[in-house]
C-alpha positions in Angstrom: -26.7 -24.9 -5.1 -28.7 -24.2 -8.8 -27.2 -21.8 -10.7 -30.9 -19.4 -9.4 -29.5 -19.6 -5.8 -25.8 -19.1 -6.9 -27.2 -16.0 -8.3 -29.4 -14.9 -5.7 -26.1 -15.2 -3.2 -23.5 -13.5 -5.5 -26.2 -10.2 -5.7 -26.6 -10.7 -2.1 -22.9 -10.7 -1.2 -22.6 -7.8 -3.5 -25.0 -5.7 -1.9 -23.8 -6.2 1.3 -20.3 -5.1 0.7 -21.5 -1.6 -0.7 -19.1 0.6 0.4 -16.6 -1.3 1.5 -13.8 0.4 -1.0 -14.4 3.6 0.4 -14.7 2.3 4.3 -11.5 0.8 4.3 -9.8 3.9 3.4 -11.3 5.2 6.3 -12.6 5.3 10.0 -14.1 1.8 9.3 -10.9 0.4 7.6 -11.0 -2.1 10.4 -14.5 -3.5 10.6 -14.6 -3.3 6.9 -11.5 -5.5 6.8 -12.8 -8.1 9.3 -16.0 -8.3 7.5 -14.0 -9.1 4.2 -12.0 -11.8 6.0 -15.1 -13.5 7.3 -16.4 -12.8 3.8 -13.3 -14.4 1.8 -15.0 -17.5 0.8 -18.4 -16.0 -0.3 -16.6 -13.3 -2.0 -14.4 -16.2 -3.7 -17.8 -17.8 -5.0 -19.3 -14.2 -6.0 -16.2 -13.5 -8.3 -16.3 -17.3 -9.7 -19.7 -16.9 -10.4 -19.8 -13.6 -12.4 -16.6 -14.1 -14.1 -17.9 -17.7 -15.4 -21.6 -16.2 -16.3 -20.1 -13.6 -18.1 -21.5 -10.9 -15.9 -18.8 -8.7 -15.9 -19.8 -5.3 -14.8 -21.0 -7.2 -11.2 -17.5 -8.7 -11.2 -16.0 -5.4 -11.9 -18.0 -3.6 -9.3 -17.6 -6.5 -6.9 -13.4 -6.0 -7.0 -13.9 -2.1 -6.7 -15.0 -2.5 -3.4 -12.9 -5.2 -2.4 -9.8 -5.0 -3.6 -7.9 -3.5 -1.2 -8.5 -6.5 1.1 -5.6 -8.0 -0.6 -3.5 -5.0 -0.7 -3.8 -4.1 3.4 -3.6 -8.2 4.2 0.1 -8.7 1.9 -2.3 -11.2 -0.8 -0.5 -9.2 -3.6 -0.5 -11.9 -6.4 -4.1 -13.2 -5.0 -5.7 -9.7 -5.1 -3.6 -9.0 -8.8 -5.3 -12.5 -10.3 -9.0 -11.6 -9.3 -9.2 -8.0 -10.5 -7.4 -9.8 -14.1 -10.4 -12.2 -14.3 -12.9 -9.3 -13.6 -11.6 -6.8 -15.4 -11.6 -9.1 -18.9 -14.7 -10.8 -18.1 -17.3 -10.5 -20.5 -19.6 -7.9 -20.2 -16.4 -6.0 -18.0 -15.5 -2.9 -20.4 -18.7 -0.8 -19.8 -17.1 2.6 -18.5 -18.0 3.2 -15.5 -16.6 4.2 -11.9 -16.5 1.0 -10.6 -14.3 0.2 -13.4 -11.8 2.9 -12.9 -11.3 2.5 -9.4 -10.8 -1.7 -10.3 -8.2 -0.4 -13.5 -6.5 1.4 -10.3 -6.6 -1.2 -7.8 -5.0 -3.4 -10.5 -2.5 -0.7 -11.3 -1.2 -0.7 -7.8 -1.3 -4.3 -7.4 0.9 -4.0 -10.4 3.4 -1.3 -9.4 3.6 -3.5 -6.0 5.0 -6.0 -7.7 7.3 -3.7 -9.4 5.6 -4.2 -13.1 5.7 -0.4 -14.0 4.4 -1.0 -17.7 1.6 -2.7 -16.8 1.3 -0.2 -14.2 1.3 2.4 -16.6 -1.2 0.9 -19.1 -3.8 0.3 -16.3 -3.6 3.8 -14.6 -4.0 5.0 -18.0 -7.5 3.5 -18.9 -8.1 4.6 -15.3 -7.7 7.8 -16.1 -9.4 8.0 -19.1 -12.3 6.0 -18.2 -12.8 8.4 -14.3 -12.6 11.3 -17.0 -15.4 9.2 -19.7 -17.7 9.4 -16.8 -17.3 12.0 -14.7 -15.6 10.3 -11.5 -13.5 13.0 -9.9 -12.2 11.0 -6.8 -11.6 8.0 -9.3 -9.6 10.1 -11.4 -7.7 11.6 -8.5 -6.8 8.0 -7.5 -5.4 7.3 -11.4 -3.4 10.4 -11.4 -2.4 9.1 -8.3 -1.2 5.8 -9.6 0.7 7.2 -13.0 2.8 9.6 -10.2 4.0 6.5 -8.6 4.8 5.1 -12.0 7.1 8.3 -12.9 8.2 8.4 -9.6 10.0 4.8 -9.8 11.1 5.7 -13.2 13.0 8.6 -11.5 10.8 11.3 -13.7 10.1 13.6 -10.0 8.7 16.4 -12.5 5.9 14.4 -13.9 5.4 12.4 -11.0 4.9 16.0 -9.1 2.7 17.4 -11.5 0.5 14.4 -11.6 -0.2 14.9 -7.5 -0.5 18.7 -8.0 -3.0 18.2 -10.5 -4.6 15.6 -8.5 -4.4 17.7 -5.0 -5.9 20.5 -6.9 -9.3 18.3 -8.1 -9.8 17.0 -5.0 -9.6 20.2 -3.2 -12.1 21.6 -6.0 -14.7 19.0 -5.4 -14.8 19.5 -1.3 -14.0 16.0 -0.6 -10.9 15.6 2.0 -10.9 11.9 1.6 -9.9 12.3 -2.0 -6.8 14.7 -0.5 -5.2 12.1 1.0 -3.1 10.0 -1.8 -1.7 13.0 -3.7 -0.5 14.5 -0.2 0.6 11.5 0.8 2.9 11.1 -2.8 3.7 14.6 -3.1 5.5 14.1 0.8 7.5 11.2 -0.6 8.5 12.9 -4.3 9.7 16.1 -1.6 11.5 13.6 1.0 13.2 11.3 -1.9 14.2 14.6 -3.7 16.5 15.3 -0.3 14.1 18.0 1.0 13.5 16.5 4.2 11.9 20.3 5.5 9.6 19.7 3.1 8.9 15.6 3.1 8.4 16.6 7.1 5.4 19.6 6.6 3.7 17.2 4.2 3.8 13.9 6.1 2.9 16.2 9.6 -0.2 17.4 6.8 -0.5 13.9 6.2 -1.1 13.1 10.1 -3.8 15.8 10.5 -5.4 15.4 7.5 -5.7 11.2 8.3 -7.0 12.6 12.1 -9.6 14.2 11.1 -10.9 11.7 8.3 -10.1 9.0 11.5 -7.9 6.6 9.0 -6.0 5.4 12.0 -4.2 2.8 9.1 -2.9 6.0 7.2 -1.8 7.9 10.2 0.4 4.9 11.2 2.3 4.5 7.8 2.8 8.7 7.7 4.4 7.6 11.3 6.7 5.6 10.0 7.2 8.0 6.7 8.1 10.7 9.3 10.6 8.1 11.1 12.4 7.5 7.7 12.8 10.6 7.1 14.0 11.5 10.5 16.7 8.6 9.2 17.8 9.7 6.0 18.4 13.4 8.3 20.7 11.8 10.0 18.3 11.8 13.1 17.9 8.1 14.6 17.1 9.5 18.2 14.3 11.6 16.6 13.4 8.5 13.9 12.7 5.7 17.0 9.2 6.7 18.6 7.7 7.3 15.0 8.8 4.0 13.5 7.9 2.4 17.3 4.5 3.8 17.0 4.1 3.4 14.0 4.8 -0.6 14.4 2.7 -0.8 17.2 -0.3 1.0 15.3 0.2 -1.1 11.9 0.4 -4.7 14.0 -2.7 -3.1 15.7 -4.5 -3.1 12.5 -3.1 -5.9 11.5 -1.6 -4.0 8.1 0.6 -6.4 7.4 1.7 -4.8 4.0 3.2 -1.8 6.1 5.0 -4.4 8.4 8.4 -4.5 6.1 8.7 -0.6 5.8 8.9 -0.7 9.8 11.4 -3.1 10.2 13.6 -1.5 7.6 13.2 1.5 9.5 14.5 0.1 12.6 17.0 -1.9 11.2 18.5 1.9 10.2 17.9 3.0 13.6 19.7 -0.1 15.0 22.7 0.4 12.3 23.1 3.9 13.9 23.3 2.9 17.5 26.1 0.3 16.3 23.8 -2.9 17.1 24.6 -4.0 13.2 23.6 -7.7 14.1 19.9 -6.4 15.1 19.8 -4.6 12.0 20.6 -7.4 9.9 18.7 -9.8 11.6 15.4 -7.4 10.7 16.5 -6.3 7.1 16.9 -10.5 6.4 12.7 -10.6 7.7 12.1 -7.9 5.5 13.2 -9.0 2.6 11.7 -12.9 3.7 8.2 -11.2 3.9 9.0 -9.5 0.7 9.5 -12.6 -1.8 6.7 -14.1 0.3 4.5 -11.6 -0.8 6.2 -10.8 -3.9 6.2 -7.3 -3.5 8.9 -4.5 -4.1 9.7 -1.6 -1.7 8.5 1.4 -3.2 11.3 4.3 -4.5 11.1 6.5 -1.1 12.0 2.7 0.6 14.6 1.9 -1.4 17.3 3.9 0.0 16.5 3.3 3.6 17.1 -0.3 3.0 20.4 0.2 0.8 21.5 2.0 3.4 21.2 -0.1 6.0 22.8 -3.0 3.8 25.7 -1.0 3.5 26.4 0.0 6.7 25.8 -2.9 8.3 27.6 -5.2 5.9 30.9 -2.9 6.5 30.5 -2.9 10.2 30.3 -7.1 10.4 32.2 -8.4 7.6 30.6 -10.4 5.2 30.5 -13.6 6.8 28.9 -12.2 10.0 26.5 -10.4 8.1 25.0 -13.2 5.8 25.0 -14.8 9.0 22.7 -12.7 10.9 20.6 -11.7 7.9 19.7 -15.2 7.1 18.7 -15.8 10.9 16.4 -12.8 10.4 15.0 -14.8 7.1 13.8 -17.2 9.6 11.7 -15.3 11.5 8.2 -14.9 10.9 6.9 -11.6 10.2 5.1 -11.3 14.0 8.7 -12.5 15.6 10.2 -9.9 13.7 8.3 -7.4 14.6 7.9 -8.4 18.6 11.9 -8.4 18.0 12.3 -4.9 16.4 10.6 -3.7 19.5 12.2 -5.4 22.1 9.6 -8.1 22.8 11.5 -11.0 21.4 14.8 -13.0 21.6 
Protein backbone atom coordinates (compact mmCIF):
# COMPACT_ATOMS: atom_id res chain seq x y z
CA UNK A 1 0.00 0.00 0.00
CA UNK A 2 1.54 3.80 -1.04
CA UNK A 3 2.01 5.91 1.65
CA UNK A 4 -1.65 7.98 -0.18
CA UNK A 5 -3.70 4.74 0.60
CA UNK A 6 -1.96 4.20 4.03
CA UNK A 7 -3.27 7.58 4.71
CA UNK A 8 -6.56 7.36 3.26
CA UNK A 9 -6.98 4.00 5.71
CA UNK A 10 -5.49 5.50 8.87
CA UNK A 11 -8.29 8.67 8.50
CA UNK A 12 -10.77 6.05 7.63
CA UNK A 13 -10.10 3.81 10.65
CA UNK A 14 -10.10 7.01 12.69
CA UNK A 15 -13.37 8.14 11.68
CA UNK A 16 -14.92 5.10 12.15
CA UNK A 17 -14.03 4.62 15.80
CA UNK A 18 -15.57 8.13 16.80
CA UNK A 19 -16.86 7.68 19.88
CA UNK A 20 -15.66 4.63 20.89
CA UNK A 21 -13.92 6.13 24.31
CA UNK A 22 -17.08 7.38 25.49
CA UNK A 23 -19.26 4.03 24.22
CA UNK A 24 -17.16 1.80 26.15
CA UNK A 25 -17.81 3.45 29.27
CA UNK A 26 -21.23 2.78 28.52
CA UNK A 27 -24.41 0.86 27.29
CA UNK A 28 -22.29 0.02 24.13
CA UNK A 29 -19.17 -0.99 26.16
CA UNK A 30 -19.58 -4.37 24.57
CA UNK A 31 -20.14 -3.80 20.86
CA UNK A 32 -17.56 -1.05 21.08
CA UNK A 33 -15.19 -3.59 22.49
CA UNK A 34 -15.80 -6.30 19.79
CA UNK A 35 -15.49 -3.82 17.14
CA UNK A 36 -11.87 -2.79 18.60
CA UNK A 37 -10.86 -6.44 18.77
CA UNK A 38 -11.83 -7.03 15.17
CA UNK A 39 -10.19 -3.59 14.62
CA UNK A 40 -6.79 -4.48 16.50
CA UNK A 41 -4.72 -4.89 13.41
CA UNK A 42 -5.98 -1.76 11.48
CA UNK A 43 -5.82 0.23 14.61
CA UNK A 44 -2.07 -1.22 14.94
CA UNK A 45 -1.37 0.19 11.34
CA UNK A 46 -3.34 3.64 12.10
CA UNK A 47 -1.07 4.26 15.18
CA UNK A 48 2.21 3.10 13.12
CA UNK A 49 1.38 5.27 10.57
CA UNK A 50 0.72 8.62 12.47
CA UNK A 51 3.33 8.18 14.98
CA UNK A 52 6.05 7.56 11.94
CA UNK A 53 4.50 10.63 9.74
CA UNK A 54 4.73 12.72 12.52
CA UNK A 55 1.04 13.37 12.64
CA UNK A 56 0.60 13.49 16.20
CA UNK A 57 -2.64 15.06 17.02
CA UNK A 58 -4.49 12.00 14.83
CA UNK A 59 -2.33 9.68 16.97
CA UNK A 60 -3.34 11.32 20.04
CA UNK A 61 -6.99 11.44 19.13
CA UNK A 62 -6.76 7.96 17.77
CA UNK A 63 -5.63 6.54 21.54
CA UNK A 64 -8.34 8.79 23.24
CA UNK A 65 -10.87 6.66 21.86
CA UNK A 66 -9.29 3.58 22.09
CA UNK A 67 -7.42 3.18 24.86
CA UNK A 68 -9.40 1.59 27.17
CA UNK A 69 -9.43 -1.52 24.85
CA UNK A 70 -6.32 -2.38 26.56
CA UNK A 71 -7.35 -1.50 30.03
CA UNK A 72 -11.00 -3.70 29.93
CA UNK A 73 -8.92 -6.77 27.83
CA UNK A 74 -5.70 -6.99 30.81
CA UNK A 75 -3.08 -5.51 27.65
CA UNK A 76 -1.72 -3.21 30.38
CA UNK A 77 1.94 -2.84 29.06
CA UNK A 78 0.53 -2.98 25.31
CA UNK A 79 -2.06 -0.22 25.87
CA UNK A 80 0.87 1.85 28.25
CA UNK A 81 3.44 1.62 25.02
CA UNK A 82 0.96 3.04 22.34
CA UNK A 83 -0.43 5.97 24.20
CA UNK A 84 3.76 6.70 24.96
CA UNK A 85 4.43 6.74 21.15
CA UNK A 86 1.31 8.94 20.58
CA UNK A 87 1.47 11.12 23.18
CA UNK A 88 5.42 12.17 22.16
CA UNK A 89 4.84 12.03 18.60
CA UNK A 90 5.49 15.01 16.74
CA UNK A 91 2.86 17.25 16.21
CA UNK A 92 1.22 15.49 19.76
CA UNK A 93 1.35 18.50 22.36
CA UNK A 94 -1.44 20.70 20.74
CA UNK A 95 -3.84 21.01 23.88
CA UNK A 96 -6.73 19.71 23.28
CA UNK A 97 -9.43 17.19 24.76
CA UNK A 98 -8.37 14.36 22.94
CA UNK A 99 -5.09 14.91 24.55
CA UNK A 100 -6.29 15.07 28.07
CA UNK A 101 -8.31 12.21 28.06
CA UNK A 102 -4.97 10.21 26.32
CA UNK A 103 -2.60 12.09 29.37
CA UNK A 104 -5.36 10.13 31.51
CA UNK A 105 -5.64 6.99 29.93
CA UNK A 106 -1.86 6.83 30.27
CA UNK A 107 -2.05 7.90 33.88
CA UNK A 108 -4.14 4.88 34.70
CA UNK A 109 -2.22 2.57 32.62
CA UNK A 110 0.49 3.85 34.82
CA UNK A 111 -1.01 3.67 38.33
CA UNK A 112 -2.07 -0.07 37.08
CA UNK A 113 1.22 -0.88 37.02
CA UNK A 114 1.77 0.66 40.34
CA UNK A 115 4.12 3.64 38.80
CA UNK A 116 2.54 6.43 41.04
CA UNK A 117 5.05 9.18 39.91
CA UNK A 118 4.51 8.80 36.51
CA UNK A 119 1.03 8.61 37.43
CA UNK A 120 1.09 11.74 39.06
CA UNK A 121 2.99 13.64 36.32
CA UNK A 122 0.49 12.49 33.63
CA UNK A 123 -2.78 13.30 35.55
CA UNK A 124 -1.27 16.47 36.08
CA UNK A 125 -0.92 17.75 32.43
CA UNK A 126 -4.31 16.18 32.34
CA UNK A 127 -5.59 18.39 34.40
CA UNK A 128 -4.07 21.29 33.28
CA UNK A 129 -4.49 20.78 29.72
CA UNK A 130 -8.96 19.64 30.32
CA UNK A 131 -8.77 23.12 32.23
CA UNK A 132 -6.46 24.97 29.01
CA UNK A 133 -9.41 24.08 27.00
CA UNK A 134 -12.44 23.97 28.54
CA UNK A 135 -13.05 19.96 28.84
CA UNK A 136 -15.15 19.51 32.00
CA UNK A 137 -15.74 15.68 31.78
CA UNK A 138 -11.88 15.43 30.81
CA UNK A 139 -10.96 17.29 33.74
CA UNK A 140 -13.33 15.24 35.99
CA UNK A 141 -11.50 12.10 34.74
CA UNK A 142 -7.83 13.84 35.75
CA UNK A 143 -9.06 14.79 39.09
CA UNK A 144 -10.18 11.41 39.01
CA UNK A 145 -6.73 9.90 38.33
CA UNK A 146 -4.56 12.28 40.90
CA UNK A 147 -7.35 10.77 43.77
CA UNK A 148 -6.11 7.39 43.01
CA UNK A 149 -2.59 8.61 43.20
CA UNK A 150 -3.12 10.07 46.81
CA UNK A 151 -5.18 7.36 47.63
CA UNK A 152 -2.21 4.69 47.22
CA UNK A 153 -0.01 7.08 48.78
CA UNK A 154 -2.32 6.77 51.87
CA UNK A 155 -3.15 10.76 51.58
CA UNK A 156 -7.40 9.87 52.07
CA UNK A 157 -7.80 13.85 52.59
CA UNK A 158 -6.51 14.83 49.20
CA UNK A 159 -7.55 11.83 47.52
CA UNK A 160 -11.28 12.80 48.92
CA UNK A 161 -11.14 16.25 48.03
CA UNK A 162 -10.04 15.55 44.54
CA UNK A 163 -13.45 13.28 43.98
CA UNK A 164 -15.54 15.95 45.85
CA UNK A 165 -14.33 18.43 43.64
CA UNK A 166 -14.76 16.26 40.77
CA UNK A 167 -18.45 14.95 41.82
CA UNK A 168 -19.31 18.48 42.24
CA UNK A 169 -18.21 19.52 38.28
CA UNK A 170 -19.85 16.82 36.91
CA UNK A 171 -23.02 17.30 38.73
CA UNK A 172 -22.72 21.21 37.58
CA UNK A 173 -22.47 20.37 33.95
CA UNK A 174 -25.70 17.91 33.86
CA UNK A 175 -23.84 15.00 32.63
CA UNK A 176 -24.34 11.66 34.77
CA UNK A 177 -21.83 9.79 32.80
CA UNK A 178 -19.20 12.11 34.10
CA UNK A 179 -20.65 11.08 37.94
CA UNK A 180 -19.57 7.87 37.68
CA UNK A 181 -15.57 7.72 38.53
CA UNK A 182 -15.59 10.16 41.44
CA UNK A 183 -18.60 8.16 43.03
CA UNK A 184 -17.10 5.23 42.30
CA UNK A 185 -13.46 6.45 44.21
CA UNK A 186 -15.17 8.38 46.81
CA UNK A 187 -16.99 4.62 47.83
CA UNK A 188 -13.56 3.01 47.93
CA UNK A 189 -11.64 6.16 49.96
CA UNK A 190 -15.11 5.58 52.50
CA UNK A 191 -14.76 1.58 52.50
CA UNK A 192 -10.76 1.54 52.89
CA UNK A 193 -11.09 4.29 55.65
CA UNK A 194 -13.22 1.40 57.72
CA UNK A 195 -16.62 3.04 57.13
CA UNK A 196 -18.15 0.20 55.53
CA UNK A 197 -22.01 2.12 56.19
CA UNK A 198 -20.67 4.48 54.08
CA UNK A 199 -18.44 2.43 51.27
CA UNK A 200 -22.06 0.35 51.16
CA UNK A 201 -24.55 3.81 50.34
CA UNK A 202 -21.93 4.76 47.76
CA UNK A 203 -21.32 1.55 45.89
CA UNK A 204 -25.46 0.81 46.11
CA UNK A 205 -25.24 4.77 44.40
CA UNK A 206 -22.79 3.35 42.29
CA UNK A 207 -25.29 0.30 41.12
CA UNK A 208 -28.17 2.80 40.32
CA UNK A 209 -26.30 5.29 38.94
CA UNK A 210 -24.47 2.49 36.36
CA UNK A 211 -28.38 1.23 35.76
CA UNK A 212 -29.64 3.95 34.56
CA UNK A 213 -26.47 5.00 32.25
CA UNK A 214 -26.91 0.88 31.26
CA UNK A 215 -22.88 0.28 31.99
CA UNK A 216 -23.59 -3.32 32.72
CA UNK A 217 -19.36 -3.55 32.96
CA UNK A 218 -19.50 -0.93 35.94
CA UNK A 219 -22.48 -2.40 37.71
CA UNK A 220 -20.59 -5.79 37.78
CA UNK A 221 -17.28 -4.48 39.38
CA UNK A 222 -19.58 -2.18 42.09
CA UNK A 223 -20.97 -5.99 42.68
CA UNK A 224 -18.01 -7.27 43.53
CA UNK A 225 -16.92 -3.75 45.52
CA UNK A 226 -20.09 -4.40 47.59
CA UNK A 227 -18.96 -8.18 48.17
CA UNK A 228 -15.55 -6.97 49.57
CA UNK A 229 -16.92 -4.98 51.60
CA UNK A 230 -19.46 -7.30 52.90
CA UNK A 231 -15.88 -9.23 53.64
CA UNK A 232 -13.82 -6.81 55.36
CA UNK A 233 -17.55 -6.57 57.66
CA UNK A 234 -17.08 -9.63 58.68
CA UNK A 235 -20.10 -10.80 56.49
CA UNK A 236 -19.01 -13.82 53.96
CA UNK A 237 -22.66 -15.14 53.87
CA UNK A 238 -23.79 -11.59 52.78
CA UNK A 239 -20.28 -11.12 50.54
CA UNK A 240 -21.02 -14.63 48.19
CA UNK A 241 -23.97 -13.60 45.74
CA UNK A 242 -22.32 -10.18 45.06
CA UNK A 243 -18.85 -11.46 44.26
CA UNK A 244 -20.86 -14.62 42.37
CA UNK A 245 -22.66 -12.14 40.30
CA UNK A 246 -20.43 -10.12 39.96
CA UNK A 247 -17.98 -13.02 38.28
CA UNK A 248 -20.58 -14.26 36.28
CA UNK A 249 -21.35 -10.59 34.85
CA UNK A 250 -17.45 -9.61 34.31
CA UNK A 251 -16.74 -13.24 32.48
CA UNK A 252 -19.93 -12.17 30.61
CA UNK A 253 -18.27 -9.18 29.27
CA UNK A 254 -15.41 -10.67 29.06
CA UNK A 255 -13.59 -7.86 31.52
CA UNK A 256 -10.86 -9.73 32.11
CA UNK A 257 -9.08 -6.92 34.14
CA UNK A 258 -11.90 -7.27 36.93
CA UNK A 259 -11.29 -11.16 36.80
CA UNK A 260 -8.51 -11.07 39.74
CA UNK A 261 -10.55 -8.69 42.13
CA UNK A 262 -13.32 -11.66 42.00
CA UNK A 263 -11.24 -14.39 42.74
CA UNK A 264 -9.58 -12.57 45.64
CA UNK A 265 -12.93 -11.97 46.83
CA UNK A 266 -13.89 -15.56 46.95
CA UNK A 267 -10.77 -16.78 48.09
CA UNK A 268 -11.85 -14.55 51.44
CA UNK A 269 -15.20 -16.04 51.24
CA UNK A 270 -13.70 -19.57 51.04
CA UNK A 271 -11.03 -18.63 53.97
CA UNK A 272 -14.14 -17.95 56.10
CA UNK A 273 -16.11 -21.10 55.52
CA UNK A 274 -12.69 -22.98 56.54
CA UNK A 275 -12.06 -24.35 52.85
CA UNK A 276 -8.36 -22.61 53.16
CA UNK A 277 -7.07 -25.01 50.23
CA UNK A 278 -9.85 -23.35 47.72
CA UNK A 279 -8.78 -20.17 48.88
CA UNK A 280 -5.27 -20.64 48.16
CA UNK A 281 -5.70 -22.36 45.10
CA UNK A 282 -7.57 -18.93 43.71
CA UNK A 283 -5.34 -16.34 45.51
CA UNK A 284 -2.17 -18.39 43.60
CA UNK A 285 -4.42 -17.53 39.92
CA UNK A 286 -4.70 -14.20 41.08
CA UNK A 287 -1.57 -13.33 41.56
CA UNK A 288 -0.52 -15.67 38.14
CA UNK A 289 -2.94 -13.31 36.11
CA UNK A 290 -1.34 -10.44 37.85
CA UNK A 291 2.52 -10.72 36.80
CA UNK A 292 0.95 -11.89 33.53
CA UNK A 293 -0.50 -8.70 33.10
CA UNK A 294 1.77 -6.87 35.13
CA UNK A 295 -0.61 -5.03 37.02
CA UNK A 296 -0.96 -4.17 40.79
CA UNK A 297 -4.17 -4.51 42.95
CA UNK A 298 -5.38 -1.18 43.68
CA UNK A 299 -5.24 0.10 47.66
CA UNK A 300 -9.10 -0.82 48.49
CA UNK A 301 -7.74 -4.59 47.04
CA UNK A 302 -4.88 -4.87 48.92
CA UNK A 303 -6.22 -5.77 52.16
CA UNK A 304 -8.74 -8.30 50.93
CA UNK A 305 -5.83 -10.20 49.57
CA UNK A 306 -3.46 -9.84 52.70
CA UNK A 307 -6.07 -11.04 54.47
CA UNK A 308 -6.73 -13.98 52.82
CA UNK A 309 -2.84 -14.74 52.74
CA UNK A 310 -2.86 -14.65 56.25
CA UNK A 311 -5.57 -16.59 57.20
CA UNK A 312 -5.10 -19.14 55.04
CA UNK A 313 -1.40 -19.58 55.52
CA UNK A 314 -2.09 -20.04 59.50
CA UNK A 315 -4.88 -22.51 58.86
CA UNK A 316 -2.55 -24.94 56.39
CA UNK A 317 0.92 -24.59 57.47
CA UNK A 318 3.29 -23.34 55.22
CA UNK A 319 4.04 -26.28 53.24
CA UNK A 320 0.41 -27.06 52.49
CA UNK A 321 -0.18 -23.61 51.57
CA UNK A 322 2.67 -23.02 48.98
CA UNK A 323 1.43 -26.15 47.89
CA UNK A 324 -2.05 -25.23 46.94
CA UNK A 325 -1.21 -21.74 45.96
CA UNK A 326 1.16 -22.81 43.34
CA UNK A 327 -1.52 -25.37 41.89
CA UNK A 328 -3.74 -22.30 41.66
CA UNK A 329 -0.65 -20.51 39.61
CA UNK A 330 -1.42 -23.17 37.19
CA UNK A 331 -4.60 -22.47 36.33
CA UNK A 332 -5.68 -20.34 33.62
CA UNK A 333 -7.58 -17.40 34.38
CA UNK A 334 -11.10 -19.13 32.82
CA UNK A 335 -10.30 -22.45 35.08
CA UNK A 336 -10.01 -20.25 37.81
CA UNK A 337 -12.78 -18.61 37.58
CA UNK A 338 -15.21 -21.83 36.43
CA UNK A 339 -13.39 -23.13 39.80
CA UNK A 340 -14.31 -20.11 42.17
CA UNK A 341 -17.79 -20.86 41.16
CA UNK A 342 -18.14 -24.34 41.40
CA UNK A 343 -17.87 -25.28 37.69
CA UNK A 344 -14.42 -26.75 37.81
CA UNK A 345 -12.22 -29.46 39.46
Amino acid sequence: MNDDALHVEALHLLEHVRGAGEGMVGADAARWLDTIARKHDRVDAALHYFVARGRGAEAVTLMAEVWRYWLTRGDTREGREWLASALTASGADTPSGARARALYGAGLLAFRQDDNETARRLNEESLAVARAVGDRAATVEALGGLARVALREGDYVAARARCEDGLALARAGGKRGAEVLPLHLLAAITRIEGDYDGARRLYLASVQLNKALGDARMVAMEHVNLGSVEVLAGNPEGAEPHLRDGLRAVRALGAQGILAVCLIGLACVAAARGDVARAARLLGATEADLARTETALDPDDQPLYDAAVVQARAAMGEEAFAAARAAGRELALEAAAAYALDEGP
